[in-house]
C-alpha positions in Angstrom: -37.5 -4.3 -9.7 -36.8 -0.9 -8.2 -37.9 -2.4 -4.5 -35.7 -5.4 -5.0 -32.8 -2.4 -5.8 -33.6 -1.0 -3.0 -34.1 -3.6 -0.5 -29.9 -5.0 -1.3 -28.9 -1.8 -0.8 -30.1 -1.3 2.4 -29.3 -4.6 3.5 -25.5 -4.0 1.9 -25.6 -1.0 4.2 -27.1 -2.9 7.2 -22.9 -2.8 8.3 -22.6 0.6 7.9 -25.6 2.1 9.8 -24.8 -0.8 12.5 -21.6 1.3 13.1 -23.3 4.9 12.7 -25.4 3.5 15.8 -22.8 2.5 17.6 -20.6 5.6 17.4 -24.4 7.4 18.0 -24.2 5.6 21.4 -20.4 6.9 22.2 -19.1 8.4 25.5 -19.0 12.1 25.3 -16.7 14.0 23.7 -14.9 17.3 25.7 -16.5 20.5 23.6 -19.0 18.5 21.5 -22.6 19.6 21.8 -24.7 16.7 22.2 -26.1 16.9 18.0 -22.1 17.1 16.8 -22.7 13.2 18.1 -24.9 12.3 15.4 -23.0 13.8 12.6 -21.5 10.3 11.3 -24.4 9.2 11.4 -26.6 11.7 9.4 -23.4 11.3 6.8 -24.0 7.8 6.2 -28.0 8.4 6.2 -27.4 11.0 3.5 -25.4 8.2 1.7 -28.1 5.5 1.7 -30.8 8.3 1.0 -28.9 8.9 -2.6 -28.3 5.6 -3.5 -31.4 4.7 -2.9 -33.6 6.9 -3.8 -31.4 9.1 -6.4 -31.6 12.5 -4.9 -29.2 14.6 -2.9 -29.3 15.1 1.0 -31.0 18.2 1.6 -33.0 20.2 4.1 -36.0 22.8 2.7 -35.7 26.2 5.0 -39.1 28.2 4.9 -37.8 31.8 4.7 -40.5 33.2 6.8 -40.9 30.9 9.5 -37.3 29.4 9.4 -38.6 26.0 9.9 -36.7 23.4 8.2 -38.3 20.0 6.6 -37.7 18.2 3.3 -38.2 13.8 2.8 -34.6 13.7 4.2 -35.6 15.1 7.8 -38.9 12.9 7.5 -36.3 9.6 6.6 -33.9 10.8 9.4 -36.4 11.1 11.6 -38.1 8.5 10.9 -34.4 6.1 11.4 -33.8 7.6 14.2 -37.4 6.6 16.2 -37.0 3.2 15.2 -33.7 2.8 15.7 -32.4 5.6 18.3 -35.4 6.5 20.3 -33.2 7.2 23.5 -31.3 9.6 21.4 -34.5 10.9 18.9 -34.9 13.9 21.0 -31.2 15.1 19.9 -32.0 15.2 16.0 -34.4 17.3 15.2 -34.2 19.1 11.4 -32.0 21.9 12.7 -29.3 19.5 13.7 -29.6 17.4 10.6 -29.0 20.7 8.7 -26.2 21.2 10.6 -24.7 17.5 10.3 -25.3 17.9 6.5 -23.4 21.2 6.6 -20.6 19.3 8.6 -20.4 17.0 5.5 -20.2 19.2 2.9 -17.0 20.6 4.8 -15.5 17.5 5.6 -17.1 15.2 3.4 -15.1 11.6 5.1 -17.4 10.6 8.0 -14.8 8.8 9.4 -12.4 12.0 10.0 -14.8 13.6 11.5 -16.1 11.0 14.4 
């Protein structure tokens, strides 16, 4: 039942991450860095990831070493080598920190593509 759940939400979202890879794919910007590119997208992945698994967005820092992980980077991650592998080597967990960060100020994707 629960795989059923989640398999029609992530079809019903099939639209959605269909335009987070095209804006992914978007000329550049003046001033952007090339990560700021993938914000929308790590927005919407941080949607999906909560409705379809139940838990918040979020990336683990280790105090000591200042790496950052968490199932989020691994789901990102894992998206964006399937998906985006011309543009894989742009997200790494820092970025997605920093996209998540982005959404938490200016939590509407759309104003912020």
């Amino acid at each position: 039942a629960l795989a059923n759940q989640v398999l029609v939400e992530t079809i019903a979202n099939l639209f959605i991450l269909e335009t987070a890879l095209r804006s992914a794919y978007s000329p550049h910007i003046p001033h952007k860095k090339k990560h700021e590119y993938t914000y929308f997208l790590i927005a919407l992945l941080a949607d999906v990831y909560k409705q379809t698994t139940g838990l918040k967005a979020s990336v683990t820092k280790d105090p000591v070493t200042d790496e950052r992980k968490g199932s989020f980077v691994e789901f990102v991650m894992c998206f964006a080598d399937h998906f985006l592998f011309e543009q894989s080597s742009i997200l790494n967990a820092r970025a997605i920190d920093r996209g998540l960060e982005a959404r938490r100020k200016n939590p509407d994707p759309i104003l912020e593509a």
